[in-house]
DRENROTI-770754 format. One record per residue (C-alpha): x, y, z; chain; residue in three letters. Coordinates in nm, 4 decimals, decimal comma. Each point is the difference from the previous one (the first is absolute). Example, Ala and Ser with C-alpha at 12.3 -4.5 7.8 and 13.67 -1.06 7.14 Angstrom:
REM residues 2
+----------+----------+----------+-------+-----+
!        x !        y !        z ! chain ! res !
+----------+----------+----------+-------+-----+
!   1,2300 !  -0,4500 !   0,7800 !     A ! ala !
!   0,1370 !   0,3440 !  -0,0660 !     A ! ser !
+----------+----------+----------+-------+-----+
***
This chain:
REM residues 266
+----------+----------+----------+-------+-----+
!        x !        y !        z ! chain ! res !
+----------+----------+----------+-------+-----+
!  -0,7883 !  -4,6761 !   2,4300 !     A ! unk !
!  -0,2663 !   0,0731 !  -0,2161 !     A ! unk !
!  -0,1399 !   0,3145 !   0,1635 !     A ! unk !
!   0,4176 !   0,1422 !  -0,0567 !     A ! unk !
!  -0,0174 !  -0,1026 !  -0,3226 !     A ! unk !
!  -0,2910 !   0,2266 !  -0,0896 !     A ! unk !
!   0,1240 !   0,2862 !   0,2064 !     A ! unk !
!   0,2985 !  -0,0172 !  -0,1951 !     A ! unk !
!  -0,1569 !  -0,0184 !  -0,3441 !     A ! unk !
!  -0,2551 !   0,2910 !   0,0620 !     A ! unk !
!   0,3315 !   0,1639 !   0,1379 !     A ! unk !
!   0,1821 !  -0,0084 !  -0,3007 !     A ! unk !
!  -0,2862 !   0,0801 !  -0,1938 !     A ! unk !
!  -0,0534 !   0,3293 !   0,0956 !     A ! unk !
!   0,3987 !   0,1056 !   0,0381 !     A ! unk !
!  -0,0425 !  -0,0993 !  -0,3546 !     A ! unk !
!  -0,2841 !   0,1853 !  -0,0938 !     A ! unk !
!   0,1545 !   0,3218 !   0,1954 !     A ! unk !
!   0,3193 !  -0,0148 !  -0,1626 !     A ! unk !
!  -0,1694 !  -0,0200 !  -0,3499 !     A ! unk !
!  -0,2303 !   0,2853 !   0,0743 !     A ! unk !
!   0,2660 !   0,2131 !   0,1355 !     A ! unk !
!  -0,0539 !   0,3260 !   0,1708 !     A ! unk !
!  -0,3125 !   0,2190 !  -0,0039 !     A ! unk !
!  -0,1084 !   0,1711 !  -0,2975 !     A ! unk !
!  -0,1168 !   0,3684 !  -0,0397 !     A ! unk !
!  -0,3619 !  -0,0199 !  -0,0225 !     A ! unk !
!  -0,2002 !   0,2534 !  -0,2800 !     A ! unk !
!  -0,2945 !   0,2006 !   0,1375 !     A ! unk !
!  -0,2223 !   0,1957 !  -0,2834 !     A ! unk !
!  -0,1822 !   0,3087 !   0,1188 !     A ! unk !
!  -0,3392 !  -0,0241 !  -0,1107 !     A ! unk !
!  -0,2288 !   0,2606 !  -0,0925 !     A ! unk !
!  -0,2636 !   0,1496 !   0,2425 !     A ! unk !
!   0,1815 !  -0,1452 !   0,2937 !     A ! unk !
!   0,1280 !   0,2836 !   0,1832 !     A ! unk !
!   0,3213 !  -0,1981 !   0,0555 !     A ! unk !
!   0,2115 !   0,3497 !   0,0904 !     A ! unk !
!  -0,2351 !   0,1796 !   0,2217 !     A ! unk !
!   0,1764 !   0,1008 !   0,3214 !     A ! unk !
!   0,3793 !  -0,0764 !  -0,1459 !     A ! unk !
!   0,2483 !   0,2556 !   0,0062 !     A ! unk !
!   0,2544 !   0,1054 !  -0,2372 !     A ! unk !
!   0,3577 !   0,1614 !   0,0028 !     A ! unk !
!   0,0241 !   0,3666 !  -0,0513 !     A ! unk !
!   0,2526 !   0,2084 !  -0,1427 !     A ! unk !
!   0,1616 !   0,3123 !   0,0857 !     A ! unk !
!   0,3135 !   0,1557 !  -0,1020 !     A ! unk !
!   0,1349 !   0,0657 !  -0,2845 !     A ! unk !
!  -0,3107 !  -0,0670 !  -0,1764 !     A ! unk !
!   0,0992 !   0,0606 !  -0,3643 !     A ! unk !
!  -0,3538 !  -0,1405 !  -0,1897 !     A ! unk !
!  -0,0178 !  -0,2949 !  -0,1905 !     A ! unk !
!   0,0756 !   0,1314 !  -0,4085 !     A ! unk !
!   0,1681 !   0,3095 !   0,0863 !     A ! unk !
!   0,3898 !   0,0692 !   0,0590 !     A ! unk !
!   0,1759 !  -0,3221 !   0,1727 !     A ! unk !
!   0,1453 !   0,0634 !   0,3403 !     A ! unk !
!   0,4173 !  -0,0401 !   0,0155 !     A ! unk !
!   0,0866 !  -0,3299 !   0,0656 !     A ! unk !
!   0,1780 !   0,1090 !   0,3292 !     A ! unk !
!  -0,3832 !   0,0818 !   0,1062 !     A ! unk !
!  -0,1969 !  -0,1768 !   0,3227 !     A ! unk !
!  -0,3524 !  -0,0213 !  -0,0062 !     A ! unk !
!  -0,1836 !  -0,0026 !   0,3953 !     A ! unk !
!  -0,3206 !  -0,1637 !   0,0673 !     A ! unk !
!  -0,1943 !  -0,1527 !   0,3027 !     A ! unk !
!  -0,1786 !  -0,3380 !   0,0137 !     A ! unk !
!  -0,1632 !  -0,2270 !   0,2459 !     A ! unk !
!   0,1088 !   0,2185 !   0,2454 !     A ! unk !
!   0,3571 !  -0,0250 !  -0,1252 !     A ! unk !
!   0,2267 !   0,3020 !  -0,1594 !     A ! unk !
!   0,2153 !  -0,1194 !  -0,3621 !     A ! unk !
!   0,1995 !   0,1465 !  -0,2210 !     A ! unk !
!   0,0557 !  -0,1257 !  -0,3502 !     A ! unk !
!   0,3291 !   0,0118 !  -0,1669 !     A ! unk !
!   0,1863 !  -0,0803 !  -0,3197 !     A ! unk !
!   0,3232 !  -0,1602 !  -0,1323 !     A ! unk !
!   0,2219 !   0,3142 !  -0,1467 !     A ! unk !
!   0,1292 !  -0,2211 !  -0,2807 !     A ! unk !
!  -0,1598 !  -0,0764 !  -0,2356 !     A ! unk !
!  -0,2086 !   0,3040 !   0,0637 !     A ! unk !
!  -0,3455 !  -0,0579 !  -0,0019 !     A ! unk !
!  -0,2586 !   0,0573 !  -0,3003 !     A ! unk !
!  -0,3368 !   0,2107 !   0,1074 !     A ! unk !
!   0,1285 !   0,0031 !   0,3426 !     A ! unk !
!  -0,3618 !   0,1946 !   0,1729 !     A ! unk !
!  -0,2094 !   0,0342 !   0,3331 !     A ! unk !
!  -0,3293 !   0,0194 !  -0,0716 !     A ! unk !
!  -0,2114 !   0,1124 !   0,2779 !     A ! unk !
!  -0,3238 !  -0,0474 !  -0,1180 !     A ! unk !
!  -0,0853 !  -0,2202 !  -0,3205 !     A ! unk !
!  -0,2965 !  -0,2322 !  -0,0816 !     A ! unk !
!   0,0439 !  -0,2859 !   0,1263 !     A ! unk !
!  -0,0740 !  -0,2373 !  -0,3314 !     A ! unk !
!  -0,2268 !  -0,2640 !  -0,1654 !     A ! unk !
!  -0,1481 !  -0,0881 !   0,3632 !     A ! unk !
!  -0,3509 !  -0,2350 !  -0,0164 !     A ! unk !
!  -0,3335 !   0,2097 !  -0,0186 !     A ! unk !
!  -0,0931 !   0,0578 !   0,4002 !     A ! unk !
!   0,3090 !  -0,1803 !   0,1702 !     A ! unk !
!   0,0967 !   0,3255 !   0,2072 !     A ! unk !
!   0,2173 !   0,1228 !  -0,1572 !     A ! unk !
!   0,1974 !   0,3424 !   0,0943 !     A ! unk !
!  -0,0293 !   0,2983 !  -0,1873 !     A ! unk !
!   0,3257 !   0,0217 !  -0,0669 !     A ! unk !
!   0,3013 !  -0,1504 !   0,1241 !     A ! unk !
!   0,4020 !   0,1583 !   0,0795 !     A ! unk !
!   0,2353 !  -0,2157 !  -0,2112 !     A ! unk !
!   0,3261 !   0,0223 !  -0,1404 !     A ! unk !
!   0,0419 !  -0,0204 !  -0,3561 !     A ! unk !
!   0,3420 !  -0,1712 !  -0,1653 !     A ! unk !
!   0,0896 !  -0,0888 !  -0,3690 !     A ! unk !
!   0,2831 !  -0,1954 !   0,0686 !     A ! unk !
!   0,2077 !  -0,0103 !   0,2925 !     A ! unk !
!   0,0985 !  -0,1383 !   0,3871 !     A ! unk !
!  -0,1890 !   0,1406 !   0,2615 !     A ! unk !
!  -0,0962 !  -0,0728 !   0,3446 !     A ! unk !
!  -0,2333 !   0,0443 !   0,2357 !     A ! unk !
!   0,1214 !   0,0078 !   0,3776 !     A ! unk !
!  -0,2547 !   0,0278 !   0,3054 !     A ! unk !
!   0,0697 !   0,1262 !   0,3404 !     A ! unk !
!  -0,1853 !  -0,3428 !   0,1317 !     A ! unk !
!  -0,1302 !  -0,3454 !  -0,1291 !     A ! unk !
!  -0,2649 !   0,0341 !  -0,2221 !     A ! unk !
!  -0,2971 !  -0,1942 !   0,1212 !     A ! unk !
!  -0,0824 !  -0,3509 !  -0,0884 !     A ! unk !
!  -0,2792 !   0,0974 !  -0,2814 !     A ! unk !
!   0,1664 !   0,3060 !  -0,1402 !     A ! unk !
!   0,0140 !  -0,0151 !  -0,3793 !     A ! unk !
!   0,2329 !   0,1378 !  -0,2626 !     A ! unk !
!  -0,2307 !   0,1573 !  -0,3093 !     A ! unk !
!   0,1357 !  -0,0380 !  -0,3298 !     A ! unk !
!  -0,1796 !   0,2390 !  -0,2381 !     A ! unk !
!   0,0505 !   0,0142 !  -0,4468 !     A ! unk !
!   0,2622 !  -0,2489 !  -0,0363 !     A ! unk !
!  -0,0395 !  -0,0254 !  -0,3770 !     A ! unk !
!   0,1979 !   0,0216 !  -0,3139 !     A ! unk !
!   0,2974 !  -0,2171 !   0,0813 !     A ! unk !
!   0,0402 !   0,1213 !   0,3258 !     A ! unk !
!   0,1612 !  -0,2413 !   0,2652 !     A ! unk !
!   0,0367 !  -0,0011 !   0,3616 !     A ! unk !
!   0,1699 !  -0,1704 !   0,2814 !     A ! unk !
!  -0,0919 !   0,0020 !   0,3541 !     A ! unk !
!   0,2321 !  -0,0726 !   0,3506 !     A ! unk !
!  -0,1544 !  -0,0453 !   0,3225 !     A ! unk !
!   0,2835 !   0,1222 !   0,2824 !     A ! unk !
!  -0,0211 !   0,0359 !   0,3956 !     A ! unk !
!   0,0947 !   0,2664 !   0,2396 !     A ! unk !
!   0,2941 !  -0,1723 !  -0,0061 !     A ! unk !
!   0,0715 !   0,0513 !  -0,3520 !     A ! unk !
!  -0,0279 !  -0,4446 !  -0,0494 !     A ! unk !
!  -0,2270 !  -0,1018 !  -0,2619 !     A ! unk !
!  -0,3214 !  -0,1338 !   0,0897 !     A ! unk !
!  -0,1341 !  -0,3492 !  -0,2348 !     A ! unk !
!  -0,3129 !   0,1439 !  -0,1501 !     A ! unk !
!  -0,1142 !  -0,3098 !  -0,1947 !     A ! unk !
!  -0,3030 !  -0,0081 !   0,2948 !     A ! unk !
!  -0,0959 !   0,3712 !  -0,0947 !     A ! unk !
!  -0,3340 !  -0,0088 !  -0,1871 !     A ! unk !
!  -0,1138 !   0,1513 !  -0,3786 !     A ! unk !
!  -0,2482 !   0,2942 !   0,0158 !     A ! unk !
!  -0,1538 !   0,0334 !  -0,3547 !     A ! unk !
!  -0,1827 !   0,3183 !   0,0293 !     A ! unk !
!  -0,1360 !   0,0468 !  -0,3249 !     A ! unk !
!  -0,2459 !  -0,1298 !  -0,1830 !     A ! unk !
!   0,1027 !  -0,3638 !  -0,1977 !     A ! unk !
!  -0,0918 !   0,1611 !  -0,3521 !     A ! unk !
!   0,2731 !   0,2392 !   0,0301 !     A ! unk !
!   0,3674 !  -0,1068 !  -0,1479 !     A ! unk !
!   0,1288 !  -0,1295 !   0,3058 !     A ! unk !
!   0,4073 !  -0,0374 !   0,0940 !     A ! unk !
!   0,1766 !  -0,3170 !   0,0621 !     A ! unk !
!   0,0671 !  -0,0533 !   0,3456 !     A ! unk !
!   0,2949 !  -0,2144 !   0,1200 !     A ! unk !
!  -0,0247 !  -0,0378 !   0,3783 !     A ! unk !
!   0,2985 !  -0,1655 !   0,2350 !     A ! unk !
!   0,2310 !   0,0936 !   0,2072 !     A ! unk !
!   0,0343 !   0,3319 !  -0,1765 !     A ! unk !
!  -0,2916 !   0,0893 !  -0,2409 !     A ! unk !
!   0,0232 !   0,1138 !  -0,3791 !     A ! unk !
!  -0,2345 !   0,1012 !  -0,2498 !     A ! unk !
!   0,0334 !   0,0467 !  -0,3863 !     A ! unk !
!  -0,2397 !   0,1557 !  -0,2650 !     A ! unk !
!  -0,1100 !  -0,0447 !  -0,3569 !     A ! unk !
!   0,1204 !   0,3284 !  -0,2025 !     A ! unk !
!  -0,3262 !   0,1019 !  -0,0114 !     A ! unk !
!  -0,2054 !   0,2845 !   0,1518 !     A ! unk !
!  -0,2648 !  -0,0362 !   0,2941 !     A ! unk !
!  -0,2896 !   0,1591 !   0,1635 !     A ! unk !
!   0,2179 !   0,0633 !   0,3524 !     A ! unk !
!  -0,0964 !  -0,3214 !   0,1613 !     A ! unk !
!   0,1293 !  -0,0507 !   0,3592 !     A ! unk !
!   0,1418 !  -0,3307 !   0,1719 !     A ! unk !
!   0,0903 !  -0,0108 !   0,3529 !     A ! unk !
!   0,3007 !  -0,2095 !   0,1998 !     A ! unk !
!  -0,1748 !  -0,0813 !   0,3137 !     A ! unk !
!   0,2697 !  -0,0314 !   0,3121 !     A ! unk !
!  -0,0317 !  -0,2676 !   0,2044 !     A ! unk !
!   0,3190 !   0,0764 !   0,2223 !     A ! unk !
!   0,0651 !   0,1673 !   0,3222 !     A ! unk !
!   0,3217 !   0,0950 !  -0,0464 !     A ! unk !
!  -0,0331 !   0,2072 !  -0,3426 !     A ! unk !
!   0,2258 !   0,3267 !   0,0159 !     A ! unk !
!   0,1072 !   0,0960 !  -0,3444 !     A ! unk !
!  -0,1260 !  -0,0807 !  -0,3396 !     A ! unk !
!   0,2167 !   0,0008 !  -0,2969 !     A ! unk !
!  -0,1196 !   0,0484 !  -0,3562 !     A ! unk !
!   0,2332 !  -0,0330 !  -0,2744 !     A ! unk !
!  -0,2213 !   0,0964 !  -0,3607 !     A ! unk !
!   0,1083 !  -0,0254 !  -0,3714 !     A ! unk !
!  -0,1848 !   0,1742 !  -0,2767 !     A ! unk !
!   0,0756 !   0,1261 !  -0,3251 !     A ! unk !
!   0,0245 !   0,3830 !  -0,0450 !     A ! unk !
!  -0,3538 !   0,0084 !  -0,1647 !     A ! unk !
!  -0,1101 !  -0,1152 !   0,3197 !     A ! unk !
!  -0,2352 !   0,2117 !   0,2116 !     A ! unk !
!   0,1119 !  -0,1606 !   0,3367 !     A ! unk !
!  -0,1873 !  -0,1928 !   0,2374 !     A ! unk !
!  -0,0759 !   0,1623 !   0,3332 !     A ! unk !
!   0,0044 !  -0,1981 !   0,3726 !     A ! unk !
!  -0,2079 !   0,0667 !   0,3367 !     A ! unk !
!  -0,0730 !  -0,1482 !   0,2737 !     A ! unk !
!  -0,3224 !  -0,0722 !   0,2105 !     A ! unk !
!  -0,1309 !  -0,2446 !   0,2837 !     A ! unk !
!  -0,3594 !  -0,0887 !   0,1313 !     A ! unk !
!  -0,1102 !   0,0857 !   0,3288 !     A ! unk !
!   0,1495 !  -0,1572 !   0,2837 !     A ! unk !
!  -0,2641 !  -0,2657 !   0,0633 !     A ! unk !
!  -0,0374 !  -0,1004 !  -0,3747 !     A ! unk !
!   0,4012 !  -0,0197 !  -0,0407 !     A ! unk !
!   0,0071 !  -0,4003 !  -0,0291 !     A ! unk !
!  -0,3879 !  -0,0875 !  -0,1152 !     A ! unk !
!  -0,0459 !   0,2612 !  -0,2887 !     A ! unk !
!   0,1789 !  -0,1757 !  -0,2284 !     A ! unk !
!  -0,0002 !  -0,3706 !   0,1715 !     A ! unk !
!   0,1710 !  -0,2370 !  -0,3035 !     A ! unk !
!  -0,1326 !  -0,3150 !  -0,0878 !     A ! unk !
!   0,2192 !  -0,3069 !   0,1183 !     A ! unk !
!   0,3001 !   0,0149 !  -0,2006 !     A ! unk !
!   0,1323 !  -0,3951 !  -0,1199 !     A ! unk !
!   0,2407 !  -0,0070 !   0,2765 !     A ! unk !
!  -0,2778 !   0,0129 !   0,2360 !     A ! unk !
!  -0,2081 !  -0,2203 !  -0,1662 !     A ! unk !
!   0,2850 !  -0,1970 !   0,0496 !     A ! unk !
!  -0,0325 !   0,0400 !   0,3982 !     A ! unk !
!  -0,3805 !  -0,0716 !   0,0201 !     A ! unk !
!   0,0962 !  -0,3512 !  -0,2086 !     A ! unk !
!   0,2588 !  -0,1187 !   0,2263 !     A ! unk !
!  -0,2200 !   0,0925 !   0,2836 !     A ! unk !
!  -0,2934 !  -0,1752 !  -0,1058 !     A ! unk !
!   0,2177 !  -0,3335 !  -0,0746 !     A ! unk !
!   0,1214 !   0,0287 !   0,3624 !     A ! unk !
!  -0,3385 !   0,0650 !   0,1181 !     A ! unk !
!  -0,1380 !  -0,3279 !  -0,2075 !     A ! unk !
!   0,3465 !  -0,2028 !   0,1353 !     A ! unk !
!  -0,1323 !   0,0987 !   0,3151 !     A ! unk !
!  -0,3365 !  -0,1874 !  -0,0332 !     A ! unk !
!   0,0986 !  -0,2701 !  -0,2001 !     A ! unk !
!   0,2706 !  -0,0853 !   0,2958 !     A ! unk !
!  -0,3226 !   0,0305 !   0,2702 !     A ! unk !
!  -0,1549 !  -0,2114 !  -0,2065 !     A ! unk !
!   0,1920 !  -0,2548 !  -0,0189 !     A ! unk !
!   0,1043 !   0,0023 !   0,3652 !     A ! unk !
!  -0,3772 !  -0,1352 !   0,0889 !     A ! unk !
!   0,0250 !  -0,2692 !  -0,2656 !     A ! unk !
+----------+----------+----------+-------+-----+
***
């Protein structure tokens, strides 16, 4: 009766301790300097209409082509509201990246002001792929959907927080969960980068809906991924709190376990 009782308690213990905890958390990886964190990843390119971030914005009716990961895309726009700053950008510097992390040359994003766009592939992204976000600054905001082939939204509160540049630069506020957002201070910064690492197989589409005052300069978006075999260990988080909360309830189970042994040969 005893041995049940136990069993029971460490039981309820840990549903307890797992319902408290509650699902996974995003975990935050920094890029550090002189670690040659992006050698052999591959970014998106763009193609057509390339228009050139700061010059004349393409019509709102406009879709921008790319490849990635092996995967054609096209990136489109909500008509109304038009967009602000609606550009391809074929080939821009990539950003405030760390000092020797590998960093490309440059990179094929699209910059936006303000707007709804979307990015649809021809496949699944791979599990590892990351969305770049590059000069959110200056009040800018930004909200991201995860969707399937299926057009269903996918829960991204398990997807993972790149930050890219260094920690002295002015860094945005990033809100992950099911969908992620990110805010600004009204203040300008030195380009830094931050990443939304994808930890789904079933990614599609991304949606990005962005706010920003007219002053703005916009805030451009890319994508890359690490080679194949690095996909899941380049950017391994620690244990978030809800698996802390796993490793707990299985060490009480494993210590029920011996204290029961025990006191069977007593």
């Amino acid at each position: 009766m005893k041995q049940q009782v136990i069993l029971s308690h460490v039981a309820v213990a840990g549903a307890i301790t797992l319902t408290l905890l509650g699902p996974a958390q995003a975990a935050t990886i920094q890029v550090q300097p002189n670690s040659n964190y992006f050698s052999g990843w591959q970014f998106n390119t763009l193609t057509s209409p390339s228009t050139g971030c700061g010059s004349e914005d393409a019509p709102s009716s406009s879709t921008f082509t790319g490849t990635f990961a092996g995967s054609n895309f096209t990136v489109t726009t909500a008509s109304a509201p038009a967009p602000q700053q609606w550009q391809n950008c074929p080939a821009i510097s990539p950003g405030s990246y760390p000092s020797n992390s590998g960093q490309p040359s440059t990179v094929g994003a699209v910059n936006i002001r303000s707007g709804d766009m979307r990015y649809t592939f021809s496949q699944a992204l791979p599990t590892g792929a990351t969305i770049f976000v590059q000069d959110l600054d200056n009040a800018e905001s930004a909200n991201f959907s995860f969707l399937s082939c299926s057009n269903q939204a996918i829960d991204a509160s398990n997807f993972d927080l790149l930050r890219v540049s260094t920690p002295s630069a002015t860094i945005p506020a990033v809100s992950p969960g099911a969908s992620w957002s990110t805010t600004s201070a009204n203040v300008n910064s030195p380009n830094e980068v931050f990443g939304i690492i994808i930890r789904s197989q079933d990614v599609c589409s991304v949606r990005i809906v962005g706010t920003a005052a007219n002053s703005s300069g916009g805030e451009t978006f890319y994508f890359g991924a690490p080679p194949r075999s690095n996909a899941a260990s380049s950017a391994t988080p620690v244990p978030t709190l809800n698996q802390w909360g796993v490793l707990a309830l299985t060490a009480a189970i494993a210590l029920a376990g011996v204290y029961l042994r025990t006191r069977r040969r007593m």
